[in-house]
BABALO-359357 format. One record per residue (C-alpha): residue number from 1; residue in one letter; chain; x, y, z. Coordinates in Angstrom, 2 decimals, always signed. Example, Ala and Ser with C-alpha at 12.3 -4.5 7.8 and 13.67 -1.06 7.14 Angstrom:
<atoms>
  num  residuo  cadena     east    north       up
    1        A       A   +12.30    -4.50    +7.80
    2        S       A   +13.67    -1.06    +7.14
</atoms>
This chain:
<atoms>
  num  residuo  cadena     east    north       up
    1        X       A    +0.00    +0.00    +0.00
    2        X       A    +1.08    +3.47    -0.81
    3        X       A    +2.40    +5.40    +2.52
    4        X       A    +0.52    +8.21    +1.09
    5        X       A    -2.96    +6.16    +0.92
    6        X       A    -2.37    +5.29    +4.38
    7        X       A    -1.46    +8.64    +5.76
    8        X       A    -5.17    +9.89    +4.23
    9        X       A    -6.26    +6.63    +6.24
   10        X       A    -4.38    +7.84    +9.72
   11        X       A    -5.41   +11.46    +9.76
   12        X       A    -9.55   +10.74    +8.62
   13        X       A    -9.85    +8.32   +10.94
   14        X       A    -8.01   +10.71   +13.53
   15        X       A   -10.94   +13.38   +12.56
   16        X       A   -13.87   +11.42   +12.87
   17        X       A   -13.52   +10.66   +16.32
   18        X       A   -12.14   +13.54   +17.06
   19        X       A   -14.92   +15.93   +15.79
   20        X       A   -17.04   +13.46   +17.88
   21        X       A   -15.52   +14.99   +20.97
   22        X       A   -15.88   +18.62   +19.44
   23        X       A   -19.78   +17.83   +19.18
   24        X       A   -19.99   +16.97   +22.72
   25        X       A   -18.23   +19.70   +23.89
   26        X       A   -19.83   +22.42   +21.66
   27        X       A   -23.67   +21.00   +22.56
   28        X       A   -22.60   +20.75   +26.54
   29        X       A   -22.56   +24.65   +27.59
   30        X       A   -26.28   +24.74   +25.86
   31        X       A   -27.83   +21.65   +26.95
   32        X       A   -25.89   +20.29   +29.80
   33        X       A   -23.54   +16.80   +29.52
   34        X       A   -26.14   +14.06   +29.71
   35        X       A   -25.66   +10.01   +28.56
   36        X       A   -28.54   +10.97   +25.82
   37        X       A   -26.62   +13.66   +24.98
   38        X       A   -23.39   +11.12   +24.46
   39        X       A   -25.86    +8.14   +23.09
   40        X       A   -27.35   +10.07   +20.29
   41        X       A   -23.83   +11.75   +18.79
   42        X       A   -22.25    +8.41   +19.20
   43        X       A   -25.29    +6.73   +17.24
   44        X       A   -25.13    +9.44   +14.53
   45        X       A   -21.18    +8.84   +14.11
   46        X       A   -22.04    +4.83   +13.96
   47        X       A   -25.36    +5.61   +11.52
   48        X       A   -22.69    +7.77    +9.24
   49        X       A   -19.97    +5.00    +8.83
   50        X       A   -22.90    +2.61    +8.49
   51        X       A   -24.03    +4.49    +5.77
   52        X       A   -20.38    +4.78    +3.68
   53        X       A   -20.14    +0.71    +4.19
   54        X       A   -22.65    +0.33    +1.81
   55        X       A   -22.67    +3.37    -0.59
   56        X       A   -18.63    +3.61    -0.20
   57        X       A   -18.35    +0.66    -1.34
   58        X       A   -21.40    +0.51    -4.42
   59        X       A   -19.93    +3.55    -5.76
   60        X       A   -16.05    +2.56    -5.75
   61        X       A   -17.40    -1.34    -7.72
   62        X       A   -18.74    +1.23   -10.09
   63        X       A   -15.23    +3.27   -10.83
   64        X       A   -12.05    +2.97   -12.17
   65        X       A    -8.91    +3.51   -10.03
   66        X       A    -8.02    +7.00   -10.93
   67        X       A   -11.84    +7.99   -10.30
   68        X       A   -12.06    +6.69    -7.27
   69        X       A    -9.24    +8.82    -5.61
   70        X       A   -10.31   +11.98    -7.58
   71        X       A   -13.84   +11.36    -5.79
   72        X       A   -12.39   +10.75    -2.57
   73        X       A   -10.04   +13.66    -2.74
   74        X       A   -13.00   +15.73    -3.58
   75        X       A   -15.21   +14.18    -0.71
   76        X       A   -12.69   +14.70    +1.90
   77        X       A   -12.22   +18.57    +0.72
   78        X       A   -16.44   +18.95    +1.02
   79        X       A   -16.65   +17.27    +4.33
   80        X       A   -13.51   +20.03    +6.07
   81        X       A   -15.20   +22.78    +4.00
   82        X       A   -18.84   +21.62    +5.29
   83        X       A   -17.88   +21.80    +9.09
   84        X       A   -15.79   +25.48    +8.38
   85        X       A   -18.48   +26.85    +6.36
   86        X       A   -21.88   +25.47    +8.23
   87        X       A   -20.90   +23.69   +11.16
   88        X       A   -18.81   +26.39   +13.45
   89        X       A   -20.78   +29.25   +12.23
   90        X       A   -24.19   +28.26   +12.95
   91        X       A   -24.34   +24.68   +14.96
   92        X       A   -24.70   +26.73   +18.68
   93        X       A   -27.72   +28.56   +17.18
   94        X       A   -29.59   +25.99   +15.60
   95        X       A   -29.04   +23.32   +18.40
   96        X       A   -30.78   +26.17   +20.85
   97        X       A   -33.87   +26.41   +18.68
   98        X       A   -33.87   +22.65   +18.18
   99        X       A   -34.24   +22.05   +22.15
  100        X       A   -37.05   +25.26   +22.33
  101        X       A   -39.09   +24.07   +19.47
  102        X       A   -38.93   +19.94   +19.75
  103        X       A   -38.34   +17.47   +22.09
  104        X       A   -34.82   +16.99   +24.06
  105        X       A   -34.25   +13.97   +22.52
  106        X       A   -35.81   +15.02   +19.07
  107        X       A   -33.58   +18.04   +19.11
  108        X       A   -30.29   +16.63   +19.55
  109        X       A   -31.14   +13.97   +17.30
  110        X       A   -31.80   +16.48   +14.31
  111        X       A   -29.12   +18.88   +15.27
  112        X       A   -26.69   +15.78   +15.20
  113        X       A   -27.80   +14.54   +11.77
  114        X       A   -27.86   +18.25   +10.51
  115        X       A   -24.14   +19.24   +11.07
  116        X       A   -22.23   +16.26   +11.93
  117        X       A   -23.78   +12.92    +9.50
  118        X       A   -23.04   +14.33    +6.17
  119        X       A   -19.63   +15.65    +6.65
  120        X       A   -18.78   +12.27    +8.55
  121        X       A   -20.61   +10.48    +5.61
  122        X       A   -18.00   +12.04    +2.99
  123        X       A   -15.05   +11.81    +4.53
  124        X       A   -15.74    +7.80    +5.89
  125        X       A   -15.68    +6.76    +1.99
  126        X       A   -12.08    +6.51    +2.40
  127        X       A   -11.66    +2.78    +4.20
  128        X       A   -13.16    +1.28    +0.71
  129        X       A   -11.71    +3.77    -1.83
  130        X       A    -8.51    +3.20    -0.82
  131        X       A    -8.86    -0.38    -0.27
  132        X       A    -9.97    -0.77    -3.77
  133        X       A    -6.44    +1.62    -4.65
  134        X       A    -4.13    -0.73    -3.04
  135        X       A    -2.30    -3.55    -5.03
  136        X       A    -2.25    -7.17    -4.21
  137        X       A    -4.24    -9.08    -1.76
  138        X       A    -7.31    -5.90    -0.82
  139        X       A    -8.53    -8.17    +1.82
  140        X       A    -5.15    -8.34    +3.60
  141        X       A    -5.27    -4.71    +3.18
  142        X       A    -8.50    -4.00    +4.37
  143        X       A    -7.98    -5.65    +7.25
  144        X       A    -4.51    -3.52    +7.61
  145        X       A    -6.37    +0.10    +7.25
  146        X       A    -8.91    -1.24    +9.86
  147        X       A    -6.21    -1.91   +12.31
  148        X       A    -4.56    +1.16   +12.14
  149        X       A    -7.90    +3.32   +11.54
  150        X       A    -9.21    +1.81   +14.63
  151        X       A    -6.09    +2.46   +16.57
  152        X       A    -5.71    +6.42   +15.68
  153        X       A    -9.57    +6.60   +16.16
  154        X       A    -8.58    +5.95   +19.86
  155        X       A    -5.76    +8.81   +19.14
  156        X       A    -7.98   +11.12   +17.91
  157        X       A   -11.08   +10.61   +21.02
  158        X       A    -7.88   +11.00   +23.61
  159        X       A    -5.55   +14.04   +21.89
  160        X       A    -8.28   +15.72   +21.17
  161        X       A    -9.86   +15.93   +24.82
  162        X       A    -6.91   +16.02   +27.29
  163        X       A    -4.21   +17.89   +25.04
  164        X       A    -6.23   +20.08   +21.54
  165        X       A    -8.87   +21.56   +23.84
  166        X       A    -6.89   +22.91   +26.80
  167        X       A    -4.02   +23.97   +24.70
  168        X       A    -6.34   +25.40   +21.39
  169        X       A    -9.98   +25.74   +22.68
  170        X       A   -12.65   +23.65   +21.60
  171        X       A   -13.55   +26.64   +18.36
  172        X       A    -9.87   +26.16   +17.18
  173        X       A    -9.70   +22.79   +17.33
  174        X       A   -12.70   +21.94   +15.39
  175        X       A   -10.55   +24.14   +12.75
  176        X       A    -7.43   +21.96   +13.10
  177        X       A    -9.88   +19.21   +12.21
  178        X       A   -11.11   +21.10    +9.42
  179        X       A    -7.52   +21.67    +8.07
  180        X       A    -6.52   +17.82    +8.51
  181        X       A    -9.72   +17.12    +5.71
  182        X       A    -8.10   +19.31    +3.10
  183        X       A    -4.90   +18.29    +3.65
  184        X       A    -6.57   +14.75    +3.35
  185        X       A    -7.61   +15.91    -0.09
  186        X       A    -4.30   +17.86    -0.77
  187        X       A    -2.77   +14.30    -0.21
  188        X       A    -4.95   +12.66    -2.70
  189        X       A    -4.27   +15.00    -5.38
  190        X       A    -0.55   +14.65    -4.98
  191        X       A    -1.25   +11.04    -5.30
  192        X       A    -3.25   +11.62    -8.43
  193        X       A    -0.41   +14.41    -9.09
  194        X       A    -2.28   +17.08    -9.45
  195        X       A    -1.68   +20.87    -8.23
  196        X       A    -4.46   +21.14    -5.33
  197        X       A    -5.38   +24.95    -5.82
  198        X       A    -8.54   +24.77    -3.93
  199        X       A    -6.97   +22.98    -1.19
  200        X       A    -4.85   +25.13    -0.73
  201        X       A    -7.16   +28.27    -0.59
  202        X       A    -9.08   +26.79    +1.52
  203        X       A    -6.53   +26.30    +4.27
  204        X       A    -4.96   +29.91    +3.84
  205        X       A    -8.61   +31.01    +4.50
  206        X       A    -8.81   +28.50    +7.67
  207        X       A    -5.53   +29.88    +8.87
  208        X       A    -6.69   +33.12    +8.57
  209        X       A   -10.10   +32.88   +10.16
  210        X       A    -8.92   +30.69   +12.98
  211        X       A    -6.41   +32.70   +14.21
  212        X       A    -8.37   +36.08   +13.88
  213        X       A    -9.38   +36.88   +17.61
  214        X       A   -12.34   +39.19   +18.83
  215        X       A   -10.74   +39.96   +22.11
  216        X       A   -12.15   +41.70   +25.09
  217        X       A   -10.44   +44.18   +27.66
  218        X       A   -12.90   +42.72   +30.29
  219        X       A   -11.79   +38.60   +29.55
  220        X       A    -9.29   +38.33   +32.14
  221        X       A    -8.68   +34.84   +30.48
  222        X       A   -10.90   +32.34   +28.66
  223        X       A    -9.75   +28.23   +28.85
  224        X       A   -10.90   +25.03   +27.76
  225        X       A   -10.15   +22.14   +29.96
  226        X       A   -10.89   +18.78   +29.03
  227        X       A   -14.08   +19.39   +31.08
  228        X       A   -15.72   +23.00   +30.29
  229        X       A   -14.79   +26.08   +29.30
  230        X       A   -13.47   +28.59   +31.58
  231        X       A   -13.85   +32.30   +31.08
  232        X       A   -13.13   +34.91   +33.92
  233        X       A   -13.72   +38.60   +33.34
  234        X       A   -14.10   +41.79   +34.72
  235        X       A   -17.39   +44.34   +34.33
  236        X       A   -18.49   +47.46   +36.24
  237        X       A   -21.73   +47.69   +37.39
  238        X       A   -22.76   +51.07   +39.14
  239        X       A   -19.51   +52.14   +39.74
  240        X       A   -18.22   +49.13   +41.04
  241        X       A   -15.94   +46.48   +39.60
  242        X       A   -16.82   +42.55   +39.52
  243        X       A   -15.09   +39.69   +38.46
  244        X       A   -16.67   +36.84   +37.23
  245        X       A   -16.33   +33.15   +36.15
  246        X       A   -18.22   +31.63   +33.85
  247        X       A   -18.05   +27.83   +33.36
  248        X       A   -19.26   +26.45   +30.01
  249        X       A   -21.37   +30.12   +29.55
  250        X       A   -22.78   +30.05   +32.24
  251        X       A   -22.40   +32.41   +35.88
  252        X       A   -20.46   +30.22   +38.04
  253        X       A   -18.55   +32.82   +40.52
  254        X       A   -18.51   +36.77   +41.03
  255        X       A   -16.85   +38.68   +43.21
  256        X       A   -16.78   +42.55   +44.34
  257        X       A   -13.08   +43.27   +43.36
  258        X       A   -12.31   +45.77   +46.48
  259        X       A   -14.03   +43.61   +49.13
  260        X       A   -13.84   +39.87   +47.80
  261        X       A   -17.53   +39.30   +49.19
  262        X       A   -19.79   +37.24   +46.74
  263        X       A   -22.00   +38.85   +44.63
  264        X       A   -24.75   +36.00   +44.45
  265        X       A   -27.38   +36.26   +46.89
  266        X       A   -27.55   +32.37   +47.34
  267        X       A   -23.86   +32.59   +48.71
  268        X       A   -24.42   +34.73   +51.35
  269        X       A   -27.96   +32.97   +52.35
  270        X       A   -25.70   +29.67   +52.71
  271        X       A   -23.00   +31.59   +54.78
  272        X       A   -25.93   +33.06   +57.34
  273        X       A   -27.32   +29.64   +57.23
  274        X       A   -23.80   +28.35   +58.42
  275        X       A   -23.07   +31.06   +61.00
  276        X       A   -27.04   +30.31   +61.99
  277        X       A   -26.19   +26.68   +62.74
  278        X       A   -22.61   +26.79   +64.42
  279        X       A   -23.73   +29.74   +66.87
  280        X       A   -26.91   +26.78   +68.22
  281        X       A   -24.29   +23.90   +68.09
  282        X       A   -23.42   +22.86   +71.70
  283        X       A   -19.85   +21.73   +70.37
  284        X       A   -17.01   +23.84   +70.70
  285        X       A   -14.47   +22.17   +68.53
  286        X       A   -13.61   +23.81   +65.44
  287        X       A   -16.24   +23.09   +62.40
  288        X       A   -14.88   +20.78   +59.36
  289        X       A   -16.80   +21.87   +55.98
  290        X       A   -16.85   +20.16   +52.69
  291        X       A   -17.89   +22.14   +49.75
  292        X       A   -18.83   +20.15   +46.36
  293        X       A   -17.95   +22.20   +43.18
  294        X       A   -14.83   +24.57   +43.37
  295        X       A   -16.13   +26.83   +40.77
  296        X       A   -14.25   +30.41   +42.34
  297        X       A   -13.69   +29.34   +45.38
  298        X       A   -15.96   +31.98   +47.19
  299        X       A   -17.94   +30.29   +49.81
  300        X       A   -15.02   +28.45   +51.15
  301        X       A   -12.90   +31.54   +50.92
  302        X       A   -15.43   +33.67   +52.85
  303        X       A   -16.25   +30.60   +55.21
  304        X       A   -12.49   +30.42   +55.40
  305        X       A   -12.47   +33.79   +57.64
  306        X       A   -15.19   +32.40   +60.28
  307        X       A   -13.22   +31.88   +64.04
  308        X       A   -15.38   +28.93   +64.48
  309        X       A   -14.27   +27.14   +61.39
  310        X       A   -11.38   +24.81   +61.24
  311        X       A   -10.69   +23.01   +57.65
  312        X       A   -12.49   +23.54   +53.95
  313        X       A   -12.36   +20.16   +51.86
  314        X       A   -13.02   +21.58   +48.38
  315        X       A   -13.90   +18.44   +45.72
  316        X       A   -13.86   +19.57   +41.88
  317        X       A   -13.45   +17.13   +38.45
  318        X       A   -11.55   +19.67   +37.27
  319        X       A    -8.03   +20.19   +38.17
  320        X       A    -7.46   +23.46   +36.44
  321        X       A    -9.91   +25.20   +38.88
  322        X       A    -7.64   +25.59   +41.50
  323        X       A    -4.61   +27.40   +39.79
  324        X       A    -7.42   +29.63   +37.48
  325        X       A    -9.31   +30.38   +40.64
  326        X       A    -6.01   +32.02   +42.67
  327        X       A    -4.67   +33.50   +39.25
  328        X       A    -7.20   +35.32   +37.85
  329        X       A   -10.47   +35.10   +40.10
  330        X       A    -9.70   +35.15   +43.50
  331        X       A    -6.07   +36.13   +42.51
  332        X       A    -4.30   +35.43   +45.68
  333        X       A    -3.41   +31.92   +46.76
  334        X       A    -6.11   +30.13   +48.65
  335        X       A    -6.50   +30.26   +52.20
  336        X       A    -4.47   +28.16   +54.26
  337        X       A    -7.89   +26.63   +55.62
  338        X       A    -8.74   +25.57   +51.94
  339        X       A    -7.53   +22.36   +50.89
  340        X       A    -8.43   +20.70   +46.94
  341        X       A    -8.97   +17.70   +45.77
  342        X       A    -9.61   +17.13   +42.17
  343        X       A   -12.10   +14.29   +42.11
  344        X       A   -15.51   +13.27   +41.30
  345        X       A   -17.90   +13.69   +44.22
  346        X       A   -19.90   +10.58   +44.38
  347        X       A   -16.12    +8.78   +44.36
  348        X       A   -14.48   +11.34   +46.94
  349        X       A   -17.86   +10.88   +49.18
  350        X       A   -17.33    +7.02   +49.08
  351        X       A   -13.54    +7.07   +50.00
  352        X       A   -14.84    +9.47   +52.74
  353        X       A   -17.22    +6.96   +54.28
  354        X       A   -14.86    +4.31   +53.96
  355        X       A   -12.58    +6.22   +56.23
  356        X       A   -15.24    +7.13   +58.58
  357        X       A   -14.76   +11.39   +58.40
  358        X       A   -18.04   +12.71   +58.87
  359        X       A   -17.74   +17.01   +58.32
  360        X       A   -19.88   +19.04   +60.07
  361        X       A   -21.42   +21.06   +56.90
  362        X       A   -21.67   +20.09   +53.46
  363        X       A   -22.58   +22.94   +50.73
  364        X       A   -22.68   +21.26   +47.09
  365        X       A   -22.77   +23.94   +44.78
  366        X       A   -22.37   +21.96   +41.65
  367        X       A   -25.74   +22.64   +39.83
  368        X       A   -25.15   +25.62   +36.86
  369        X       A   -27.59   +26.66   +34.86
  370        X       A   -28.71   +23.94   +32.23
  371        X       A   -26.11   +22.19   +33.98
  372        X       A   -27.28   +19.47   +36.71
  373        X       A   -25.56   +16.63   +36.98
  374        X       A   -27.55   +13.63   +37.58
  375        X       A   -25.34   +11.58   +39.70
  376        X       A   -25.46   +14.65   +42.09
  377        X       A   -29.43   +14.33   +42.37
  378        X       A   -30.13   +10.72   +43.14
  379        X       A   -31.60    +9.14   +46.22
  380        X       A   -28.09    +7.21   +46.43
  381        X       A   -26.00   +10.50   +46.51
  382        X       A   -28.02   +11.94   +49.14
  383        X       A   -28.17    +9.18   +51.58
  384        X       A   -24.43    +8.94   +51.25
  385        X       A   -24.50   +12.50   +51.79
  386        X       A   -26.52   +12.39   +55.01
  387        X       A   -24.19   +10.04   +56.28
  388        X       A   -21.10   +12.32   +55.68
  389        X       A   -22.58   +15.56   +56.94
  390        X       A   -24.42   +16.49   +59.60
  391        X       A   -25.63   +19.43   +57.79
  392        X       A   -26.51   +19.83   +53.94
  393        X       A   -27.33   +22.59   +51.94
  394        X       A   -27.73   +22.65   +47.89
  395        X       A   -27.86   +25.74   +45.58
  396        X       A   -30.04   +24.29   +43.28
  397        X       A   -31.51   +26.05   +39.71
  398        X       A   -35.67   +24.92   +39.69
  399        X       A   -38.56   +26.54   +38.17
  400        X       A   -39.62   +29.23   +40.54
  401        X       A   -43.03   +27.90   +40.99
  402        X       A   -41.88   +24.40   +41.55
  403        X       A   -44.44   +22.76   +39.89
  404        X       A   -42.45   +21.12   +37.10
  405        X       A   -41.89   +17.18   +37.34
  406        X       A   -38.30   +17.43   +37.88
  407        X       A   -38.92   +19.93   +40.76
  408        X       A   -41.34   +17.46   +42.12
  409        X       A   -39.36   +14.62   +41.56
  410        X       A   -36.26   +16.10   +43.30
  411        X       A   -37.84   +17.36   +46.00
  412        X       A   -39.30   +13.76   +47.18
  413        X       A   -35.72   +12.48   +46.42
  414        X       A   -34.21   +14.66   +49.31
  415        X       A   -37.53   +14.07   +51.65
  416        X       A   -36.62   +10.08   +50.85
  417        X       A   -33.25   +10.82   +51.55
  418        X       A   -33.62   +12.91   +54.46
  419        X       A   -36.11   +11.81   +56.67
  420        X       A   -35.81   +14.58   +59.40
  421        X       A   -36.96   +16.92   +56.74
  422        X       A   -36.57   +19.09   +53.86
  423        X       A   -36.59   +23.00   +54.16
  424        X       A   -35.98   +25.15   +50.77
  425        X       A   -36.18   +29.11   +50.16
  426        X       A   -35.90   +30.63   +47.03
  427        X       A   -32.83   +33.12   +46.50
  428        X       A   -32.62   +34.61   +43.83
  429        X       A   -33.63   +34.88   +40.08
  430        X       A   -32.00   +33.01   +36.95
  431        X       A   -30.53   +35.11   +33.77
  432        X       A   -33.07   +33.22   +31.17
  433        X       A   -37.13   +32.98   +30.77
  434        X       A   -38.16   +36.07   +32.05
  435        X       A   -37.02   +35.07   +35.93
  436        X       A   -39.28   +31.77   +35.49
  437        X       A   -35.64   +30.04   +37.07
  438        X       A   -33.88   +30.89   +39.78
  439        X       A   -31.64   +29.64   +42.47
  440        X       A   -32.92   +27.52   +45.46
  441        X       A   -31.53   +27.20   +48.81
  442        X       A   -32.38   +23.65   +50.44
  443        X       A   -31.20   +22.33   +53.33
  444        X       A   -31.36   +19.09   +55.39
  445        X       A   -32.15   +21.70   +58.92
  446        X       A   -34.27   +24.56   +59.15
  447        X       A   -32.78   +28.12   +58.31
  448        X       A   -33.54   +32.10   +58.05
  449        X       A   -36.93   +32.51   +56.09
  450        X       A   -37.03   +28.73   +54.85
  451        X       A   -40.39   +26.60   +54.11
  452        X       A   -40.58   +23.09   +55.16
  453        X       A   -41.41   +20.96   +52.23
  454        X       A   -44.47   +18.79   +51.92
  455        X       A   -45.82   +16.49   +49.10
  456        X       A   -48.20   +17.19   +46.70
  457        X       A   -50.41   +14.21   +46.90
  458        X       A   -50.11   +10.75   +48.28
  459        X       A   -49.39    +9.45   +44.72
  460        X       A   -46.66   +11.99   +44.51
  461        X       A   -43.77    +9.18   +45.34
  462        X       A   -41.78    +8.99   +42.74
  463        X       A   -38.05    +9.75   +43.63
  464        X       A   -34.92    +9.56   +41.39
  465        X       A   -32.36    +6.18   +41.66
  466        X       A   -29.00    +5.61   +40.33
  467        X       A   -30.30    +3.06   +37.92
  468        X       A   -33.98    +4.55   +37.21
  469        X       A   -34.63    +7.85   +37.00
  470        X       A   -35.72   +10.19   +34.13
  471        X       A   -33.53   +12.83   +35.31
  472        X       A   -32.51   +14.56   +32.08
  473        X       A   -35.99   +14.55   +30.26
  474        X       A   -37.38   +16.22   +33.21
  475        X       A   -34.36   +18.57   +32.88
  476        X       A   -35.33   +19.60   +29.01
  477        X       A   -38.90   +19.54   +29.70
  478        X       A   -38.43   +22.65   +33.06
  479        X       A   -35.72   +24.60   +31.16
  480        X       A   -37.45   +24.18   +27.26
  481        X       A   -40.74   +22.58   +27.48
  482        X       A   -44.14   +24.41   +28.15
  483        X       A   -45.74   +24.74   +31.65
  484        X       A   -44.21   +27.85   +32.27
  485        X       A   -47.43   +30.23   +31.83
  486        X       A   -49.11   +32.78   +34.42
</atoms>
């Protein structure tokens, strides 16, 4: 086989799965990370190749050698010019109509077939075409440019998330993809030695488009981490200067530059509701506070200053929180009282059993926006969590009339979980749908101004489980389904 036929084969195979993990991260900011989210890119991807097995390889029976790679070339140049031209400019927009107008699953089903099958489609022809180019035994080499395919498939999936997004962003790197498909089809015309004019136009425009910025004096600085997108900026607001982080778009942190106090109201409920608690404990040994999301570090650093506190566990997926956070957020190191751990909560909490620690207050602040993630709102995380911690308080996005399912739902999941009670107050309003979301404040005690929760009905049982829950429909249906009238 021709080391140029089986470079095409190592970089297209690098870009499909690689664009696969530019989908994901593109669609997460709007609607959330979810496994229907994953499921239905992953099954368009899988539809896509399906697709090329059969008309890949009807069309290359029906061609002769030299047409085949002249097709291919020209398929692979339409599939990097498809995801430059349509794809980056316009996939964020449509996929927020698709979830307003149709059904969460509906939605990402059509915005996955609409920007991401047909440029797969083209650009998969090139397992037969270029089996059918080789010489000899084609079986021997199909079963070559499988192996290797596969192998830089797994390349593609793992450069692409832990080393192309935090180094390039997730916008540039769906350009570098872009640019590997012409060069794809610049390959295949040196192969069919031909000059590749509109190859090469194409990737002088690329250059020039992907490395145009639209900066802003108020980004302090904007990252991509292999989990979300970090952006921290500065604005003034009635003659006052904030600093805020936003974590895949939406408001995760902000902080009054002069003072350091938290702008968000549901911050400074959960401190009072702290202080509240520690000045009726009878215990006089210094309290031990875990805090679930790191985000900007603001309720630990303002809990951090309390006499009566003695150590902050902060637990956060992300490691690149920490050293963002005291750069350009907080911009000091951490308090001494702080301590990180970069780890998933539902594994940190288990280790934490296992050990026997039990903290005194647990704040888990990990729910953002569109962003909820549903290990964090099972029956299974919250008994754990009532095991931990004597004390429990979430900052939690709902409808503010609570009379959505998944508002329901979650609020029997906590009474299930905590059988001393549920007490919730509502904060503070959200940035989208005319204030019909905001922030909640629940706890597992009684606080300042809070309402003790109570069922609906006696039918009104069901609760989310690790293993059955319908956690991200009800999601869709609160934040882009009807029900929100009056």
């Amino acid at each position: 086989m021709s080391y140029l036929l089986l470079l095409v084969v190592l970089i297209e195979w690098f870009t499909t799965l690689a664009m696969q993990m530019v989908a994901l991260r593109h669609a997460i900011p709007l609607v959330w990370s979810s496994i229907i989210l994953t499921s239905v890119v992953i099954w368009v991807i899988l539809l896509a190749l399906a697709v090329w097995y059969w008309t890949g390889g009807k069309l290359t029976s029906r061609l002769k050698d030299k047409q085949v790679a002249h097709v291919l070339s020209w398929f692979l140049f339409a599939s990097g010019v498809y995801y430059v031209i349509l794809v980056f400019p316009f996939q964020e927009r449509f996929l927020v109509d698709f979830v307003q107008q149709f059904p969460y699953v509906i939605a990402l089903f059509l915005f996955s077939l609409l920007f991401f099958f047909i440029p797969v489609v083209l650009a998969s022809h090139t397992m037969p075409m270029i089996t059918e180019l080789t010489k000899g035994n084609k079986w021997f080499a199909a079963g070559k440019i499988l192996f290797v395919s596969t192998l830089w498939s797994f390349v593609g999936s793992i450069l692409t998330s832990t080393v192309l997004f935090s180094r390039r962003g997730v916008t540039l790197t769906g350009y570098v993809i872009a640019t590997l498909l012409i060069l794809c089809h610049i390959l295949m015309m040196a192969y069919l030695k031909r000059i590749p004019w509109a190859g090469i136009i194409v990737l002088v425009a690329i250059s020039w488009f992907s490395l145009v910025k639209t900066e802003t004096s108020a980004v302090l600085v904007e990252y991509d981490s292999p989990y979300q997108h970090i952006v921290v900026r500065e604005d003034v607001y009635g003659g006052s200067t904030f600093r805020t982080m936003l974590l895949n778009g939406g408001f995760a942190s902000s902080i009054e530059t002069k003072t350091g106090e938290s702008w968000f109201g549901y911050i400074r409920e959960a401190i009072q509701a702290t202080d509240m608690r520690a000045t009726v404990s009878s215990s006089m040994n210094r309290k031990n506070i875990l805090v679930i999301w790191a985000a900007g570090f603001t309720y630990p650093e303002e809990m951090a200053q309390r006499e009566y506190v003695g150590r902050i566990d902060t637990i956060d997926v992300d490691p690149a929180v920490k050293t963002i956070a005291e750069t350009y957020f907080q911009q000091k190191p951490l308090h001494e009282k702080i301590h990180f751990t970069a780890q998933s909560a539902r594994g940190y909490i288990r280790e934490s059993l296992a050990d026997k620690k039990r903290y005194d207050y647990t704040l888990v602040d990990a729910y953002i926006g569109t962003s909820i993630p549903e290990e964090l709102i099972t029956h299974e995380f919250f008994t754990d969590l009532a095991q931990l911690s004597e004390y429990v308080m979430l900052n939690m996005i709902m409808d503010t009339k609570m009379d959505t399912e998944f508002s329901h739902t979650l609020m029997n999941t906590l009474l299930a979980s905590w059988p001393d009670g549920v007490w919730y107050k509502y904060v503070s309003s959200g940035d989208r749908d005319l204030n019909r979301m905001g922030n909640f404040l629940i706890a597992s005690r009684a606080f300042s101004g809070a309402v003790r929760y109570q069922k609906n009905s006696v039918q009104d049982t069901e609760i989310y489980k690790d293993d059955k829950h319908d956690i991200e429909i009800d999601k869709a249906e609160m934040f882009y389904g009807e029900g929100f009238e009056g």
